[in-house]
PyMOL Python script that loads the backbone (N, CA, C, O; Angstrom):
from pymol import cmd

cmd.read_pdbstr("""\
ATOM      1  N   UNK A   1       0.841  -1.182   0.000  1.00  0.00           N
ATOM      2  CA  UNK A   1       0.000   0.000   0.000  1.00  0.00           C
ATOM      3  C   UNK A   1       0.891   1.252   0.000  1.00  0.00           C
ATOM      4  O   UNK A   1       1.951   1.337   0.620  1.00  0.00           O
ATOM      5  N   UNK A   2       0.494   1.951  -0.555  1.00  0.00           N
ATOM      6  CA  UNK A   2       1.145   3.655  -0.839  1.00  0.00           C
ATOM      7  C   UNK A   2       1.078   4.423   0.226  1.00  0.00           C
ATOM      8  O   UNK A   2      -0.105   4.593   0.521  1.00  0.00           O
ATOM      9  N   UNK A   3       1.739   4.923   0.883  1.00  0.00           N
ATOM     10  CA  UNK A   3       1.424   5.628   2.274  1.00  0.00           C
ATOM     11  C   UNK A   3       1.874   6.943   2.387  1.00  0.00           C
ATOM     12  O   UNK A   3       1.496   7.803   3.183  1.00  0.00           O
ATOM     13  N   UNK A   4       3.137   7.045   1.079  1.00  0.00           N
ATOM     14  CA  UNK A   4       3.712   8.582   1.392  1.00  0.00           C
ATOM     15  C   UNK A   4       4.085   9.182  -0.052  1.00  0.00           C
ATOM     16  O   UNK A   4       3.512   8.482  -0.887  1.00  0.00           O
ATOM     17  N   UNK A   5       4.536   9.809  -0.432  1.00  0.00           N
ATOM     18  CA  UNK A   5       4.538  10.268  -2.059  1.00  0.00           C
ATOM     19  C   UNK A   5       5.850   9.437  -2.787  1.00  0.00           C
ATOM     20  O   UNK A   5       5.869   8.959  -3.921  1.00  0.00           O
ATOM     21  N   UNK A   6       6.838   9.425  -1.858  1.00  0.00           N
ATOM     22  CA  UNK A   6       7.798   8.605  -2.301  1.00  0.00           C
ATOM     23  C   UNK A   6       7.465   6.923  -2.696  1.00  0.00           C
ATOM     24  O   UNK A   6       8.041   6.190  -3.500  1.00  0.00           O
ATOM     25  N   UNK A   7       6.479   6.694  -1.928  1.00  0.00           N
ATOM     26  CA  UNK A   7       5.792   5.249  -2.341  1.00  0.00           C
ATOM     27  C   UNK A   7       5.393   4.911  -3.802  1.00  0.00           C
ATOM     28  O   UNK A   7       5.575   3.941  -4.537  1.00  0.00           O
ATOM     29  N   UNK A   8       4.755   6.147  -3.920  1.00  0.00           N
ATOM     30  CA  UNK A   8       4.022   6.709  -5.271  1.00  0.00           C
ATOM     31  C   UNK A   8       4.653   6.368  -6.360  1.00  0.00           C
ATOM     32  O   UNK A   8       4.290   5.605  -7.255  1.00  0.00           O
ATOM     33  N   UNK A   9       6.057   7.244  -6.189  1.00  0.00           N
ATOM     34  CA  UNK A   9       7.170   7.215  -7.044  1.00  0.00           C
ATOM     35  C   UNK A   9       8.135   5.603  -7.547  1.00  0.00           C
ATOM     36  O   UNK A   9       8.628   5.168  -8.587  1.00  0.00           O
ATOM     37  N   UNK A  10       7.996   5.107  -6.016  1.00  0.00           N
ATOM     38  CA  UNK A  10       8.083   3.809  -5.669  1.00  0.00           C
ATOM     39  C   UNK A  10       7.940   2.872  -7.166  1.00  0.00           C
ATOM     40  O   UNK A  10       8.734   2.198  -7.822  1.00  0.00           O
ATOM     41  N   UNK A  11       6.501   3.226  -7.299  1.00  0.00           N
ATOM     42  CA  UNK A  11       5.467   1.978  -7.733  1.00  0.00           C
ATOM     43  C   UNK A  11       5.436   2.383  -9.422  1.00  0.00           C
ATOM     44  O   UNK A  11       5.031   1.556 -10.239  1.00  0.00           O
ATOM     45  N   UNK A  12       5.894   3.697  -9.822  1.00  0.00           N
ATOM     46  CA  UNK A  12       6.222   4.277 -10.928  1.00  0.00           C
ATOM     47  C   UNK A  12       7.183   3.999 -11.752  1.00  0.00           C
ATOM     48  O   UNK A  12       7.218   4.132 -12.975  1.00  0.00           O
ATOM     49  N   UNK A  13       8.111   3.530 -10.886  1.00  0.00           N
ATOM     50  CA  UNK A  13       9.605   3.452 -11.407  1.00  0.00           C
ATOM     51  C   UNK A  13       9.533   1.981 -12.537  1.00  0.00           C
ATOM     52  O   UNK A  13       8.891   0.947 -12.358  1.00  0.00           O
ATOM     53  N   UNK A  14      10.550   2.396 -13.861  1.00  0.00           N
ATOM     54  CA  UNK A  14      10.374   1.675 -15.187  1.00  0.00           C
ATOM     55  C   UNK A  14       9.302   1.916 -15.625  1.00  0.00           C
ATOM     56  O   UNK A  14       9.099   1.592 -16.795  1.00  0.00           O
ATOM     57  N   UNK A  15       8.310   2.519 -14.918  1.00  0.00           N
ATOM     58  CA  UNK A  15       6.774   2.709 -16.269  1.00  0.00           C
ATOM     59  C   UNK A  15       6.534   4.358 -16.470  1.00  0.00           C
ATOM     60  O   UNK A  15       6.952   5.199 -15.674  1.00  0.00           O
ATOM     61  N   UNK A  16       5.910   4.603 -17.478  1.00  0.00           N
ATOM     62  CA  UNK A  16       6.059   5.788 -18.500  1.00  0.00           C
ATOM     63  C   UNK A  16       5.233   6.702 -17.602  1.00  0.00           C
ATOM     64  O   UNK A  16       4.165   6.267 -17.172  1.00  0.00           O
ATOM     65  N   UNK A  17       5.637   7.934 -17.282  1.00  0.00           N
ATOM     66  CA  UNK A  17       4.754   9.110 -16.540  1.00  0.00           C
ATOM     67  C   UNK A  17       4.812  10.049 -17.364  1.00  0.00           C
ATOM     68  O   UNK A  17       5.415  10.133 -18.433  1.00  0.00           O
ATOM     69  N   UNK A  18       4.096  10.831 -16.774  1.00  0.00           N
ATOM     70  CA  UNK A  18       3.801  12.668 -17.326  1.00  0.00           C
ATOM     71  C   UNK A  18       4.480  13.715 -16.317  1.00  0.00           C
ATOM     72  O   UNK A  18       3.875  13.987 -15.280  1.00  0.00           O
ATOM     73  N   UNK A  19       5.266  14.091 -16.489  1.00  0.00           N
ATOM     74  CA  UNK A  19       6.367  15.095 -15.738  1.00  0.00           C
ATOM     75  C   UNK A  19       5.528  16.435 -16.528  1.00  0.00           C
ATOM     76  O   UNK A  19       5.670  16.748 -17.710  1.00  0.00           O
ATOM     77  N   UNK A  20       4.525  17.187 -15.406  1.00  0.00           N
ATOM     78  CA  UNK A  20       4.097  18.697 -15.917  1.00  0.00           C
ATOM     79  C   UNK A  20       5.188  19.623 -14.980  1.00  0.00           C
ATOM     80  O   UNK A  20       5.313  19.306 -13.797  1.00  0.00           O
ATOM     81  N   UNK A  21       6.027  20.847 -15.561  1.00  0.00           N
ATOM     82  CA  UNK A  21       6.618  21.634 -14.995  1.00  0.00           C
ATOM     83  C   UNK A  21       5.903  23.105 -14.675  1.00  0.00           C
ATOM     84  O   UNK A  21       4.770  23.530 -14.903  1.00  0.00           O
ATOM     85  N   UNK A  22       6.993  23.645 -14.090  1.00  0.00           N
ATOM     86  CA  UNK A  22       6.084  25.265 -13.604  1.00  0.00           C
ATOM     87  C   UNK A  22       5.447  25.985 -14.905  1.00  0.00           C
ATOM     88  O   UNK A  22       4.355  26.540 -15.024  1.00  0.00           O
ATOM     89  N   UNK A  23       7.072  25.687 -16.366  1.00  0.00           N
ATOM     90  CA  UNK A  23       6.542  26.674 -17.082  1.00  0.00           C
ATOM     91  C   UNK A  23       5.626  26.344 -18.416  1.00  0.00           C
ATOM     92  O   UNK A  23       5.577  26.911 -19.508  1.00  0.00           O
ATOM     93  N   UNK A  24       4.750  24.922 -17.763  1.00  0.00           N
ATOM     94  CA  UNK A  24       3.510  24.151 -18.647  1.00  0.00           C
ATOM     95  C   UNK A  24       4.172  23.366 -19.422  1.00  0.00           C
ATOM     96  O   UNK A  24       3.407  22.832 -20.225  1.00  0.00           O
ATOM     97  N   UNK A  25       5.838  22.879 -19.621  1.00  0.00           N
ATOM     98  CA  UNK A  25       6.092  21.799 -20.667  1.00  0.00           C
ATOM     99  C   UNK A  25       5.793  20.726 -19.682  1.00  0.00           C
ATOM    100  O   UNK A  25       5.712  20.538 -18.468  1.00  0.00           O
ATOM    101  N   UNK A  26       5.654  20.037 -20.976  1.00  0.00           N
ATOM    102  CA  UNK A  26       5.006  18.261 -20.364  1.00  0.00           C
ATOM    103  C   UNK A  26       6.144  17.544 -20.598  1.00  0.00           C
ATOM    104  O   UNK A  26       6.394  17.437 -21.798  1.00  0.00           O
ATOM    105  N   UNK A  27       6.987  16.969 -19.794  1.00  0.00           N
ATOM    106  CA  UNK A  27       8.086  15.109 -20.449  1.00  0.00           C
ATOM    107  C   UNK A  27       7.308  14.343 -20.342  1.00  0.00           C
ATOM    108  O   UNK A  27       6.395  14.507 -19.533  1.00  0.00           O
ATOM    109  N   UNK A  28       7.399  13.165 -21.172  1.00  0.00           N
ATOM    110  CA  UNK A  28       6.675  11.762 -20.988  1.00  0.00           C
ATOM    111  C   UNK A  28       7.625  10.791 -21.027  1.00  0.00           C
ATOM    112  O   UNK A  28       8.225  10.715 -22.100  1.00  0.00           O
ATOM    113  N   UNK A  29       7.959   9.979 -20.121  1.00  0.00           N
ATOM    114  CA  UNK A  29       9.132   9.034 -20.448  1.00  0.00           C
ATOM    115  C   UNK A  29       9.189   7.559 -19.210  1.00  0.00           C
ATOM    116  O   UNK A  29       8.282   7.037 -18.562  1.00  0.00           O
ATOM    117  N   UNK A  30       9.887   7.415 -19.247  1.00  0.00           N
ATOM    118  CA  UNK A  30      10.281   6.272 -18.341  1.00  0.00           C
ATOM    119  C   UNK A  30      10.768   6.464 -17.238  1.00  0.00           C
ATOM    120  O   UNK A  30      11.970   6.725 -17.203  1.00  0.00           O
ATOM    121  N   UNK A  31      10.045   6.404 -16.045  1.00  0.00           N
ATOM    122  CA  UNK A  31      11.111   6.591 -14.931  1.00  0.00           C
ATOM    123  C   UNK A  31      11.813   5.839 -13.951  1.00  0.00           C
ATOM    124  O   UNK A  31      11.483   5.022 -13.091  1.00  0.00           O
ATOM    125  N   UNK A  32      13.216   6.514 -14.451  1.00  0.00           N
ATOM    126  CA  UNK A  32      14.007   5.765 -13.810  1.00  0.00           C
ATOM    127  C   UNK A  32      14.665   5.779 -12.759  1.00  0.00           C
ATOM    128  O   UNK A  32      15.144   4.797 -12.192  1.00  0.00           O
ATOM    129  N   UNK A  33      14.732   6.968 -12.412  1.00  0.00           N
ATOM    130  CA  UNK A  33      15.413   7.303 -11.030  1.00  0.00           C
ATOM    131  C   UNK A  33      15.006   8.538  -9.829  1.00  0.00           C
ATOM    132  O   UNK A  33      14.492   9.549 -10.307  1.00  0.00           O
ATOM    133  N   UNK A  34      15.169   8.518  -8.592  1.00  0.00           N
ATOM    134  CA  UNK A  34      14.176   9.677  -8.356  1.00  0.00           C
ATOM    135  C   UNK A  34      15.180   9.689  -6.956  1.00  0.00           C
ATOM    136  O   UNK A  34      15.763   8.710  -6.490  1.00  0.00           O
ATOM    137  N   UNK A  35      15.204  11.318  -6.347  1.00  0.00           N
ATOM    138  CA  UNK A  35      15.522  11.260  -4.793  1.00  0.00           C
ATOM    139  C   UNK A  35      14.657  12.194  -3.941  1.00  0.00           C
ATOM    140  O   UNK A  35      13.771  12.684  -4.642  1.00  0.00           O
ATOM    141  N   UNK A  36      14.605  12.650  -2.537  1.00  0.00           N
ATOM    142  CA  UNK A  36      14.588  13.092  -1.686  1.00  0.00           C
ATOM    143  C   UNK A  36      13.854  14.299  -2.331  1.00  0.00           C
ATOM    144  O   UNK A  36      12.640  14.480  -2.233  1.00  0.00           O
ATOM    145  N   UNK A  37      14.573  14.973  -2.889  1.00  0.00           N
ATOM    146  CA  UNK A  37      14.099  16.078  -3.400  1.00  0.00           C
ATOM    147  C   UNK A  37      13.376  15.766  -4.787  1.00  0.00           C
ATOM    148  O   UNK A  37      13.992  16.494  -5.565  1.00  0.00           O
ATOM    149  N   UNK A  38      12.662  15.263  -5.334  1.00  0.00           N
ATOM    150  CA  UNK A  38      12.225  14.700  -6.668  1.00  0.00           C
ATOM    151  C   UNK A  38      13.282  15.169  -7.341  1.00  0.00           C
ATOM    152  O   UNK A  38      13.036  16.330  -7.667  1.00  0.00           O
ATOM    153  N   UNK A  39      14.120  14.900  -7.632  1.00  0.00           N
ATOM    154  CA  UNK A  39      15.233  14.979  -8.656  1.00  0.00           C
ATOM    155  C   UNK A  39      14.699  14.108  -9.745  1.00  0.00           C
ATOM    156  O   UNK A  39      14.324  13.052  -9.235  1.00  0.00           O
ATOM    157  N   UNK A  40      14.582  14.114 -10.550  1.00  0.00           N
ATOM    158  CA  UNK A  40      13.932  12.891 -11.330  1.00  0.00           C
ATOM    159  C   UNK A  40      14.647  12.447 -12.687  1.00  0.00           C
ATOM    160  O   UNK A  40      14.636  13.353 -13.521  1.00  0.00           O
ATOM    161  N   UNK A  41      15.270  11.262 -13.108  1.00  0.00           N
ATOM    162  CA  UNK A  41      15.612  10.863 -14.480  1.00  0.00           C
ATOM    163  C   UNK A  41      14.409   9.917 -14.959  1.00  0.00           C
ATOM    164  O   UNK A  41      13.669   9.046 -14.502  1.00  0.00           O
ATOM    165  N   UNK A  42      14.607  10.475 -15.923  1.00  0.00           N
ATOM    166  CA  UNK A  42      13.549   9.604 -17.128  1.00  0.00           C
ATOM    167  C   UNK A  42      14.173   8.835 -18.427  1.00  0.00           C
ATOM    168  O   UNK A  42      15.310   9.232 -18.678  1.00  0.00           O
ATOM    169  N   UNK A  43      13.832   8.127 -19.044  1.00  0.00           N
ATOM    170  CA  UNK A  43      14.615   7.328 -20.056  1.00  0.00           C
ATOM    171  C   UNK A  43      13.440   7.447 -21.499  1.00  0.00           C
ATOM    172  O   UNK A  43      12.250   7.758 -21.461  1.00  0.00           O
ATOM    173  N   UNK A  44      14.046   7.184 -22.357  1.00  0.00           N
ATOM    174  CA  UNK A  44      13.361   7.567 -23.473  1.00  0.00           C
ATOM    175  C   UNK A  44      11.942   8.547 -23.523  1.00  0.00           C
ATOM    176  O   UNK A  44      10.776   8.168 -23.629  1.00  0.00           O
ATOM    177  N   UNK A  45      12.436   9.827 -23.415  1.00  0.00           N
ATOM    178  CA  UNK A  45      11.833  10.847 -23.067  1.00  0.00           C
ATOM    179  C   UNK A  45      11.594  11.701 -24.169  1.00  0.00           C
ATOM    180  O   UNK A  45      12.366  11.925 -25.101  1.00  0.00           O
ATOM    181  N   UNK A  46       9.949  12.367 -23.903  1.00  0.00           N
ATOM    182  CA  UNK A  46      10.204  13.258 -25.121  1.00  0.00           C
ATOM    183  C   UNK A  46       9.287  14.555 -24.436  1.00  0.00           C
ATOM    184  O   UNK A  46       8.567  14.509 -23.439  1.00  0.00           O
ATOM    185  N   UNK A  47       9.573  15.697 -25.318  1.00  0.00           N
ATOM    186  CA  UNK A  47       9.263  17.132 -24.498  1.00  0.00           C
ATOM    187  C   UNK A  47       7.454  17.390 -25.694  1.00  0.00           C
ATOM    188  O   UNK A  47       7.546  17.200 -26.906  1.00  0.00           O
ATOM    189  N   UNK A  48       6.101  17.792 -25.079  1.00  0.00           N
ATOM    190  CA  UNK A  48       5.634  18.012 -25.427  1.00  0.00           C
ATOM    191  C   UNK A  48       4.637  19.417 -24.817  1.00  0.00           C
ATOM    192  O   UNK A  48       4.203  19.522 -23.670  1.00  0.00           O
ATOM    193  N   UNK A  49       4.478  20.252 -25.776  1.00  0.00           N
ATOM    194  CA  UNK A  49       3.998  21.228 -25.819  1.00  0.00           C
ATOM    195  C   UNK A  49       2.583  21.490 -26.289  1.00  0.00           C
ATOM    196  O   UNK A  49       2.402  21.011 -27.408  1.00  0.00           O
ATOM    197  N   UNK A  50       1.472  22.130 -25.759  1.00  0.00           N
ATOM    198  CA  UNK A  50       0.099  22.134 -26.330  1.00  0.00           C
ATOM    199  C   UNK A  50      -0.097  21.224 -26.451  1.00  0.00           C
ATOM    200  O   UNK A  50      -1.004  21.290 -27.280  1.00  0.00           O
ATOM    201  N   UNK A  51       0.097  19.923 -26.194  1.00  0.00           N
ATOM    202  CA  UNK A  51      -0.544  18.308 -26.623  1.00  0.00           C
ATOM    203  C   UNK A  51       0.414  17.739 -27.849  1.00  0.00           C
ATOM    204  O   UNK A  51       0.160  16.635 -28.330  1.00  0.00           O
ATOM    205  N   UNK A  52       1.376  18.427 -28.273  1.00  0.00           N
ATOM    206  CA  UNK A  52       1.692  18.000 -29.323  1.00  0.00           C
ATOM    207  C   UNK A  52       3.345  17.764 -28.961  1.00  0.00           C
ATOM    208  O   UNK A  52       3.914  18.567 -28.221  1.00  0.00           O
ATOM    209  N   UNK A  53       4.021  16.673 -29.507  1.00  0.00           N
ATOM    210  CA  UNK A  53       5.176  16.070 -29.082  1.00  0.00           C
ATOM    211  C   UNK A  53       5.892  16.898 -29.949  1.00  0.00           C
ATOM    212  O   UNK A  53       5.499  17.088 -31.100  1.00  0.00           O
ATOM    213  N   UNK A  54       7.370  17.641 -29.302  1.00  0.00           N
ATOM    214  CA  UNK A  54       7.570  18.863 -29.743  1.00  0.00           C
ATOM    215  C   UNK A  54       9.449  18.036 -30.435  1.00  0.00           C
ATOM    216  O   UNK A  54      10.011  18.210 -31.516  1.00  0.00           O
ATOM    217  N   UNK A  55       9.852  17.227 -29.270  1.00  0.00           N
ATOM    218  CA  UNK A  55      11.006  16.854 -29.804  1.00  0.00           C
ATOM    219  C   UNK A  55      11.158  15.403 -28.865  1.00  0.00           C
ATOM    220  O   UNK A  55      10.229  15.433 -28.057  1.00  0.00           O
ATOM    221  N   UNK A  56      11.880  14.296 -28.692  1.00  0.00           N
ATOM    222  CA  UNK A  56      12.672  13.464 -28.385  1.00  0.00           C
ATOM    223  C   UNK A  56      14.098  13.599 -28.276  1.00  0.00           C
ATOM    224  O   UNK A  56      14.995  13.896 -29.064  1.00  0.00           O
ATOM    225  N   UNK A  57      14.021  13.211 -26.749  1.00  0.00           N
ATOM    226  CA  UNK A  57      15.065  13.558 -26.415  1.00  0.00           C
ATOM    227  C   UNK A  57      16.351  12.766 -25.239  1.00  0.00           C
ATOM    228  O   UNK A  57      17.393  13.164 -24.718  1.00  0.00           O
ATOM    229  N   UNK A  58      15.535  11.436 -25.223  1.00  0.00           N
ATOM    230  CA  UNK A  58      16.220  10.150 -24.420  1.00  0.00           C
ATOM    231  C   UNK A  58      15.736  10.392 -23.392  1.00  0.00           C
ATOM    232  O   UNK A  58      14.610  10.780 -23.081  1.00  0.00           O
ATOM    233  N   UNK A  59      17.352   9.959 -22.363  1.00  0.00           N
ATOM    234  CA  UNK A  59      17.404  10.279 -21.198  1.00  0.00           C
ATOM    235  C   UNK A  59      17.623  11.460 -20.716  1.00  0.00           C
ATOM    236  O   UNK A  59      18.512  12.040 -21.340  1.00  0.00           O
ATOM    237  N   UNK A  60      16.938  12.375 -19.404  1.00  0.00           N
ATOM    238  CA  UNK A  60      16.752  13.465 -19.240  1.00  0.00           C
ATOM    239  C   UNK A  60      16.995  13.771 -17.388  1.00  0.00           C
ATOM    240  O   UNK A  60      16.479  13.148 -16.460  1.00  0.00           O
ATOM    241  N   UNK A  61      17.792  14.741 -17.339  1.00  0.00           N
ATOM    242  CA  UNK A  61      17.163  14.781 -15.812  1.00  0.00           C
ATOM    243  C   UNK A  61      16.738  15.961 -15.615  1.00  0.00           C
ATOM    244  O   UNK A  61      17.439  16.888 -16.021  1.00  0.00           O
ATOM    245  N   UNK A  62      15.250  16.297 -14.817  1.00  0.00           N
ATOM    246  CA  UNK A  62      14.981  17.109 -14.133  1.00  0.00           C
ATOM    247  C   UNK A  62      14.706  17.064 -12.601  1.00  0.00           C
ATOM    248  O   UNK A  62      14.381  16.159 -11.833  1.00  0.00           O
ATOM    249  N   UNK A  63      15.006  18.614 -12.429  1.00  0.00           N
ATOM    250  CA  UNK A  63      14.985  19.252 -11.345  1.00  0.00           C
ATOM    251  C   UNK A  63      13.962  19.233 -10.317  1.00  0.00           C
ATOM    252  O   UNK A  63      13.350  20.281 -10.524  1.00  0.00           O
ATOM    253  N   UNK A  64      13.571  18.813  -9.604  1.00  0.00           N
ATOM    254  CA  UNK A  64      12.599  18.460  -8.464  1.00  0.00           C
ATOM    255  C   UNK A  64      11.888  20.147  -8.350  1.00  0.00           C
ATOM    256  O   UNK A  64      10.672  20.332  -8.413  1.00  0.00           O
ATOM    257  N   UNK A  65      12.558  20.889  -8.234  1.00  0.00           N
ATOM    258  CA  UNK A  65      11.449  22.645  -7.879  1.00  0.00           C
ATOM    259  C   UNK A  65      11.297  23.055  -8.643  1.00  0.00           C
ATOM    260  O   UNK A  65      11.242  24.284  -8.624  1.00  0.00           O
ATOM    261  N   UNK A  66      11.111  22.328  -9.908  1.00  0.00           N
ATOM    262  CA  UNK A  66      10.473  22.682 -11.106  1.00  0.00           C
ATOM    263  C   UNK A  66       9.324  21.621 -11.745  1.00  0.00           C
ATOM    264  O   UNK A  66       8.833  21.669 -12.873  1.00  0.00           O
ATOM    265  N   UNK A  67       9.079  20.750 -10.784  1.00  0.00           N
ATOM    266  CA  UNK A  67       8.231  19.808 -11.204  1.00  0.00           C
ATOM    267  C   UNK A  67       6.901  20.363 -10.408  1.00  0.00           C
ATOM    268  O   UNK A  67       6.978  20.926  -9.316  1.00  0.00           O
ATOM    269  N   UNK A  68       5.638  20.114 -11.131  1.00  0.00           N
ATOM    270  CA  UNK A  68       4.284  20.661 -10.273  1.00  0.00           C
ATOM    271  C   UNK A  68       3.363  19.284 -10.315  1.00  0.00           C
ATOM    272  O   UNK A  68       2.478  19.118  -9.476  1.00  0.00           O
ATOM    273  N   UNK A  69       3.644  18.266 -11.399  1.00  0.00           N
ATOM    274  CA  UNK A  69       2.948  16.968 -11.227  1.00  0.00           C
ATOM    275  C   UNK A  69       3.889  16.041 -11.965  1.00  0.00           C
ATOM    276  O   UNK A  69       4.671  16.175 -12.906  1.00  0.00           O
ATOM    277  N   UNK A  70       3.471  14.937 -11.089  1.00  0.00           N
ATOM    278  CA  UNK A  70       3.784  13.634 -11.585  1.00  0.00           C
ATOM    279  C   UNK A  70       3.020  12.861 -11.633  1.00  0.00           C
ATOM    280  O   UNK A  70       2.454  12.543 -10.587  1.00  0.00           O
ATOM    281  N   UNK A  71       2.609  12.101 -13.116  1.00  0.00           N
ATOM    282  CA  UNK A  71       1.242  11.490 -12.978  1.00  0.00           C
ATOM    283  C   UNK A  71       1.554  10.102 -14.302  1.00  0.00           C
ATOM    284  O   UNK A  71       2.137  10.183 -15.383  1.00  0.00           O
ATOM    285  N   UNK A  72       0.943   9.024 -13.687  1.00  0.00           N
ATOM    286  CA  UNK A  72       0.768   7.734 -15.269  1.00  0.00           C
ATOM    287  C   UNK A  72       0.462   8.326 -16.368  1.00  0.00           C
ATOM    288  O   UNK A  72      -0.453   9.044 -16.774  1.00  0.00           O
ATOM    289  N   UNK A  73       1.251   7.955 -16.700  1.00  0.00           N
ATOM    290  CA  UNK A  73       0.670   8.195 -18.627  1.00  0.00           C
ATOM    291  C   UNK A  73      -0.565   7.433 -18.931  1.00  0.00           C
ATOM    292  O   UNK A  73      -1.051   7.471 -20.062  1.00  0.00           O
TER     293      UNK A  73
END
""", "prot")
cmd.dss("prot")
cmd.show_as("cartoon", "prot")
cmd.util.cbc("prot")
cmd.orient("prot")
């Protein structure tokens, strides 16, 4: 059972999420790695804008105080 947000992340890891940031870009990718501070790497990742997939771009890491959701694809 999920009990704390890191659990969340837990149960995420290797399957494809939606990384929304402060300034509205969307990643969609694989996640692979995560810490303390949501630091987050993703693996075959791609950057989409307005709904529309803007570029591909692998593996990626973002910044945890720039993330506003993390959610299943």
């Amino acid at each position: 059972m999920e009990n704390r947000p890191l659990d969340m992340l837990n149960a995420a890891r290797d399957k494809r999420v939606v990384v929304e940031l402060k300034n509205n870009k969307q990643f969609i990718g694989k996640l692979k790695a995560f810490d303390i501070h949501i630091n987050i790497v993703l693996e075959d990742a791609e950057e989409r804008e307005a709904g529309k997939i803007t570029r591909k771009l692998g593996s990626v890491f973002i910044r945890g105080d720039t993330i506003t959701i993390i959610s299943p694809e």
